[in-house]
C-alpha positions, 0 to 999 in steps of 0.5 A: 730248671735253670738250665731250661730257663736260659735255653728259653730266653735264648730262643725268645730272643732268637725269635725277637731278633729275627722278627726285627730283621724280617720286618726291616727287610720287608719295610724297607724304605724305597728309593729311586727317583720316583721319590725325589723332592726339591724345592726352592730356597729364597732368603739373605739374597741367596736363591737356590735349588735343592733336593733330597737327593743331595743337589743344592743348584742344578744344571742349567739345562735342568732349570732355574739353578740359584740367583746371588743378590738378585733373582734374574742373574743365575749365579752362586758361585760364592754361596756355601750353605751351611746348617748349625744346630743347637743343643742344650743338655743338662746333666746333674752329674756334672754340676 
């Protein structure tokens, strides 16, 4: 009997796992640029383009590529964006 129960939770298990992958590998999200996004970034006189691709500006031939301290100049040369977090954990273990 306890030599069948374990059988069974390894074939239950199996089957779970398996499941997890098939629908990993069937859902899997697309990509390519058919699901490309960008958009602009306006504030702290910084101007800018960027994308979910990974681009922040872009080339001049593609369009507007960012603006430092004025919107006509094109330039962000000295712009480094930069994204903070902030995240407050309490645990009682260490109080």
């Amino acid at each position: 009997m306890k030599h069948s129960i374990k059988y069974l939770t390894i074939e239950i298990l199996s089957i779970l796992l398996m499941t997890i992958v098939t629908s990993q590998i069937i859902f899997a999200n697309q990509s390519g640029k058919a699901y490309r996004r960008s958009s602009i970034h306006n504030g702290n006189l910084v101007r800018t383009v960027f994308g979910n691709w990974g681009v922040i500006g872009q080339p001049r031939e593609k369009g507007p590529r960012g603006a430092w301290l004025f919107d006509t100049n094109g330039y962000i040369g000295d712009v480094s964006p930069m994204v903070g977090a902030e995240v407050n954990y309490h645990s009682e273990e260490l109080d």
